[in-house]
MIMARKE-90686 format. One line per 5 residues: their letters; for each residue x, y, z of C-alpha. Coordinates in steps of 0.25 Angstrom, whole numbers, padded with zeros to 4 digits. Layout:
BEGIN
a	X,Y,Z; ... .
//
This chain:
BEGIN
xxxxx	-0204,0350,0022; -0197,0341,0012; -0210,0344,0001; -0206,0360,0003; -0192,0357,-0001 .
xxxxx	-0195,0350,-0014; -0194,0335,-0007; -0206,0326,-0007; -0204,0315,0002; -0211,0301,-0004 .
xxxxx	-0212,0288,0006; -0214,0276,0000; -0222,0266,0006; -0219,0250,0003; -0233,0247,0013 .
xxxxx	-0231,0255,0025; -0217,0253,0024; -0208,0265,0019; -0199,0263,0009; -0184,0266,0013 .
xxxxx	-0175,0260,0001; -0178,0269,-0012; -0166,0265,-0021; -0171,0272,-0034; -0178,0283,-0039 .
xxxxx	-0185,0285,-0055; -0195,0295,-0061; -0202,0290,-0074; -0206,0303,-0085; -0219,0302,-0078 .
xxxxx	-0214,0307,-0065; -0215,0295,-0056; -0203,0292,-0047; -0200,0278,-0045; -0192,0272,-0035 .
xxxxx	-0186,0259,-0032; -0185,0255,-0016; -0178,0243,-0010; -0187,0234,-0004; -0201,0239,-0008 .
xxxxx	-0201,0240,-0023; -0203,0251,-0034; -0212,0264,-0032; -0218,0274,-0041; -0221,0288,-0036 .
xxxxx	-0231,0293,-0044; -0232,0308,-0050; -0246,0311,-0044; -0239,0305,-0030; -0244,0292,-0029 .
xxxxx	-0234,0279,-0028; -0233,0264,-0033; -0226,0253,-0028; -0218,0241,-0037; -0216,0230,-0029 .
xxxxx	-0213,0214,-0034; -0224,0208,-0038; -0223,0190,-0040; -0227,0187,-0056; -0224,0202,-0063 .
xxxxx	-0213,0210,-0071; -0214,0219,-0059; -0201,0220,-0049; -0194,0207,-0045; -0190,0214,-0032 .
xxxxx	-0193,0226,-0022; -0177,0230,-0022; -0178,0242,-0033; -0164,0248,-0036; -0165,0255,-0048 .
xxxxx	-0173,0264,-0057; -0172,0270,-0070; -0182,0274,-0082; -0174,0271,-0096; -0177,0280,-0108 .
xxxxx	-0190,0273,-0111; -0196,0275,-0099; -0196,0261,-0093; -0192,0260,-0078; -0181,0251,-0074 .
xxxxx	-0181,0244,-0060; -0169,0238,-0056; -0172,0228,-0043; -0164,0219,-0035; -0170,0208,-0043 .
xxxxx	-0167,0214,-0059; -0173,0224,-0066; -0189,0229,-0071; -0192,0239,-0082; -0205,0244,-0081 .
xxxxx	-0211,0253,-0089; -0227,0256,-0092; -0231,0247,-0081; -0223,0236,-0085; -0210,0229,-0080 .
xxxxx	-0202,0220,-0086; -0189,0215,-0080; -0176,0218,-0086; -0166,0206,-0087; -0153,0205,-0096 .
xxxxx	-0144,0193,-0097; -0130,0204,-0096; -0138,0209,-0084; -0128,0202,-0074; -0134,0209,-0059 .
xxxxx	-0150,0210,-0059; -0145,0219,-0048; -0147,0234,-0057; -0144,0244,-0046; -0143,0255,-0055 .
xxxxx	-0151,0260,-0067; -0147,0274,-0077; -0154,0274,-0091; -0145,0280,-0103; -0146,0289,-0110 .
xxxxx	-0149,0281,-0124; -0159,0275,-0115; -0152,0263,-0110; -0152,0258,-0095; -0138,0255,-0087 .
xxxxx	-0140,0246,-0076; -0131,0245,-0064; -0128,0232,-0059; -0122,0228,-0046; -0113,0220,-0055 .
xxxxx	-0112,0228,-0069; -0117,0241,-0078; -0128,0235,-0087; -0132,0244,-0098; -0144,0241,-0106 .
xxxxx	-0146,0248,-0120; -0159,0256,-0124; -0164,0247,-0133; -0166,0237,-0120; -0173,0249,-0111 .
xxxxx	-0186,0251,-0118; -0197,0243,-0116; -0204,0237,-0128; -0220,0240,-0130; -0222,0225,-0134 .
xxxxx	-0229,0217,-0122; -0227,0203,-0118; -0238,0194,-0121; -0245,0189,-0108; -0237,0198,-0100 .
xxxxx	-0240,0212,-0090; -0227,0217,-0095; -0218,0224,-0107; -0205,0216,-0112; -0192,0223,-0113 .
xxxxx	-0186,0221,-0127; -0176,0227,-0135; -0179,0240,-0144; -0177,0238,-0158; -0165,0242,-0164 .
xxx	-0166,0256,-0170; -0166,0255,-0185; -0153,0262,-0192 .
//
């Protein structure tokens, strides 16, 4: 039995349809495991075993698409979803999309934090690399808004 051996097998459920395409994996310092399928969105396995589902929702921050092809947490703690259709960092509940004019391919396809808690972002055309002072999201909200805005640390003093 695959339990016996240390392997827990999870079926994720989009409806009564299993989900086949799982095309990234991430665990948060909470202990959830998020993972990102093509076709039937973004799913949160819970600690205490339970699961959520993120799909595209008309008129919110949320995802622009079902197609999720990268996961990473930065340093900070916020989630990056990189979709078929751009990328969403979520953290706290919150999503907000990410969007840079030297960002030539929306198309991210791979994600790996640094260690000065930057994020490099594999295109399908280029290596983007965005400094730390651009990962963190800022505590201030947007007046009239559900959502948190990304915006640049201050410099350090020195």
């Amino acid at each position: 039995d695959a339990a016996r051996d240390g392997f827990i097998p999870v079926a994720l459920l989009d409806g009564p349809e299993p989900v086949l395409d799982i095309w990234a994996i991430a665990s948060d310092k909470d202990g959830s495991v998020w993972v990102g399928t093509f076709g039937s969105g973004l799913f949160r396995l819970l600690p205490e075993g339970g699961v959520e589902q993120f799909k595209p929702k008309a008129g919110t921050t949320g995802l622009p698409d079902e197609n999720v092809l990268a996961l990473a947490f930065d340093a900070g703690g916020t989630l990056w979803i990189a979709t078929s259709s751009g990328i969403v960092l979520r953290r706290d509940g919150k999503s907000q999309a990410f969007d840079h004019d030297l960002l030539l391919a929306k198309v991210v396809v791979h994600l790996l934090p640094d260690l000065q808690g930057g994020m490099s972002l594999g295109t399908l055309l280029t290596l983007f690399v965005v400094p730390s002072v651009y990962t963190l999201f800022a505590r201030r909200q947007v007046p009239g808004a559900d959502l948190t805005e990304v915006e640049p640390d201050p410099a350090p003093a020195g």
